[in-house]
C-alpha positions, 0 to 999 in steps of 0.5 A: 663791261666788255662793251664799254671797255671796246668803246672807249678804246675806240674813243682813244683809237679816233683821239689819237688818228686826230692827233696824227692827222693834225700833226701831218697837217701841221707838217704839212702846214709849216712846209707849205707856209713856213720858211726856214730863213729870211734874209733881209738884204738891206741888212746885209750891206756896209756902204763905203763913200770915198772922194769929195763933193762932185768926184765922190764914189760909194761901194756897196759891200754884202756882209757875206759872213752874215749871209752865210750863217744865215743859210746855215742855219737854215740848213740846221732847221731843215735836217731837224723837221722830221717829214720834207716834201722834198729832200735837199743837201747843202750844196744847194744852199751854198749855190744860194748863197753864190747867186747873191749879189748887189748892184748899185746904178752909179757909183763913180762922179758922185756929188751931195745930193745925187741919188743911187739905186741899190738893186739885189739879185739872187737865184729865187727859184732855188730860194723859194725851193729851199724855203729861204725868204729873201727881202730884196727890195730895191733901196734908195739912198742920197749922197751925202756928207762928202767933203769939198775938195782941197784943190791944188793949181798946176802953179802950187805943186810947182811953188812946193818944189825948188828946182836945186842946181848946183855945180858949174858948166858943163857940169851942173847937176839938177835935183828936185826938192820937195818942200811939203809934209802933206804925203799926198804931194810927197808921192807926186812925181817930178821927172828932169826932161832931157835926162841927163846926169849932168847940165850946161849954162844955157841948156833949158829943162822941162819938169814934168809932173804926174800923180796917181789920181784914185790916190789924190781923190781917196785924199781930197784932192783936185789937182786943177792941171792937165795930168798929160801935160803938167810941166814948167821950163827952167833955165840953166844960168848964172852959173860959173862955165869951164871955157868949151870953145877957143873963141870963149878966151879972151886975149889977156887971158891968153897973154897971161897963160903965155907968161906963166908957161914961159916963166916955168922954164925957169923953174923946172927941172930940165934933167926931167927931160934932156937926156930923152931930148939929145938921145933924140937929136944925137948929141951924147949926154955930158955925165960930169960928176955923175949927173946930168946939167941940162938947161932951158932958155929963150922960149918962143911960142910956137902954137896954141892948142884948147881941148874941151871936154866932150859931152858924153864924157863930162863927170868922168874921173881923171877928166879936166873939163879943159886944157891950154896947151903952148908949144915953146921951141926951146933951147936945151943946153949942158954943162959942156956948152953943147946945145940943141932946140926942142918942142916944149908943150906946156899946159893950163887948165880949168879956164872959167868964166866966173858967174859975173863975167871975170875970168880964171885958170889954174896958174899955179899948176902949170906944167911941162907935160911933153918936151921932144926933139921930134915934132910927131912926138909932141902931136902925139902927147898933145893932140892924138891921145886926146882926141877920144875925149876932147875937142881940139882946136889949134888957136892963132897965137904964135911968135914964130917967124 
């Protein structure tokens, strides 16, 4: 009984070192042939195409969220096998994880039809290490499916714009109307060359136009033009143009200017400026009844002066783009009889030439805007205070002998 009782525990004893060898051998086993993971890369990637047939472009991108799980499962299995040859620690699979990548041989000027290599790299010693399969064939892929291009010729992006001038000269202003609802085209950038707020008749303006081209391409877009130098010249005329330069009046003009300034003198209030005037030349003021009594008579034109504005003021408030200025001598004379003569400025503005051909000015402001008994005053109020902003020029016009 005892005999048989010792065998059979022996029975057990080798039963059970054979089920121990033979789970070391599984473990031993599964270490050795078994991985814990495997990453296939070609299911790891998106591919983006972008651009049209022949300017077409690809981005390979890596599912890095998926790649993740992936290793951190991998990890997961590793903690739960009870026996490891070697001992590892995650940081060693998230420096797995950083070696991963993906590069493509062309990925810029791409056209249906081309072939792209798509090539993986990643650490394999440290994957073979940590027993994580990765699949990472080279693939090939062929282009295909992208779009022809919408092309758009220097003179269509012009045709979609209108050149607006409105004003007159010197002082017309230029904007750019767009005249497109694509929103590519909307973002196309026109720029005035001179630069300038305001323009004349006869002044010539360069457009130039410049876009962002990974823009046009992500839209379709070729613009069949030179980016550096996309440019069309329109010029500034038929216009309406303040006068800028004496020999621009014409001598009606002139002649009716000339009778508009001497026929205000009948009409205007010497009193404005006669006291000044025989204060200046020494003769007392006649005050009968309490109030002045002067008079103008007989004008005789002097001399003729045009201002034209200048062109770094032009648009400024309070600016006349031009003057014409007669200096009468003029004889001053009160109630007592008593008389003297005085230097007279009176002033025309606003001389235009109309867009076919005719000539106006502003008659129906003409205006005494200096009288004196002294010459110097009359320069001063005529000539000197104006010199900052106009250009001045004494004309040959004069009845004075």
């Amino acid at each position: 009984m005892r005999n048989r009782q010792v065998r059979r525990a022996k029975v057990l004893l080798v039963a059970g070192a054979g089920v121990l060898c033979l789970i070391v051998a599984a473990l031993i086993y599964f270490n050795a042939f078994f991985s814990y993971a495997t990453i296939d890369m070609k299911d790891c990637v998106t591919v983006q195409y972008s651009g049209y047939h022949s300017n077409g472009s690809v981005a390979v991108i890596l599912n890095q969220d998926k790649i993740k799980k992936i290793l951190d499962n991998a990890y997961s299995r590793y903690l739960v096998v009870p026996v490891h040859f070697q001992e590892h620690d995650q940081a060693e699979y998230e420096s797995l994880y950083d070696s991963i990548a993906c590069v493509v041989d062309k990925t810029e000027n791409l056209q249906n039809g081309d072939e792209i290599t798509i090539s993986f790299n990643y650490d394999k010693e440290l994957a073979d290490k940590l027993k994580v399969e990765c699949l990472a064939k080279d693939q090939k892929m062929v282009i295909e499916n992208l779009p022809e291009a919408q092309v758009v010729s220097q003179d269509d992006l012009f045709d979609m714009i209108e050149v607006k001038m409105t004003g007159a000269s010197p002082e017309i202003a230029v904007e750019i109307v767009k005249n497109t609802q694509d929103s590519f085209l909307q973002s196309v950038l026109f720029s005035v060359e001179p630069s300038k707020l305001y323009y004349k008749e006869g002044d010539a303006i360069t457009v130039k136009a410049s876009w962002d081209e990974a823009a046009a391409v992500k839209a379709n877009i070729k613009i069949d033009a030179d980016p550096a130098n996309c440019s069309k010249t329109y010029n500034i005329e038929g216009f309406d143009q303040y006068l800028s330069a004496a020999d621009q009046i014409p001598d009606e003009m002139i002649e009716e200017a000339n009778a508009a300034g001497k026929a205000i003198f009948k009409e205007a209030n010497a009193n404005e400026y006669g006291q000044r005037v025989f204060t200046e030349a020494g003769i007392v003021v006649d005050w009968t009844g309490g109030k002045t009594s002067f008079v103008w008579s007989n004008p005789v034109l002097i001399s003729v002066y045009f201002k034209s504005i200048k062109d770094e003021v032009v648009g400024t408030q309070g600016l006349d783009y031009n003057d014409l200025d007669f200096i009468y001598y003029v004889t001053l004379s009160q109630g007592d009889g008593k008389s003297c003569k005085a230097e007279v400025a009176v002033r025309v503005d606003n001389l235009l030439k109309k867009a076919d051909g005719t000539y106006e000015m502003d008659l129906d402001n003409v205006e005494i805007v200096s009288a004196s008994y002294n010459n110097r005053s009359i320069v001063q109020n005529i000539i000197t205070k104006y010199e900052d902003n106009y250009n001045i020029e004494k004309m040959e016009h004069t009845e004075y002998y």
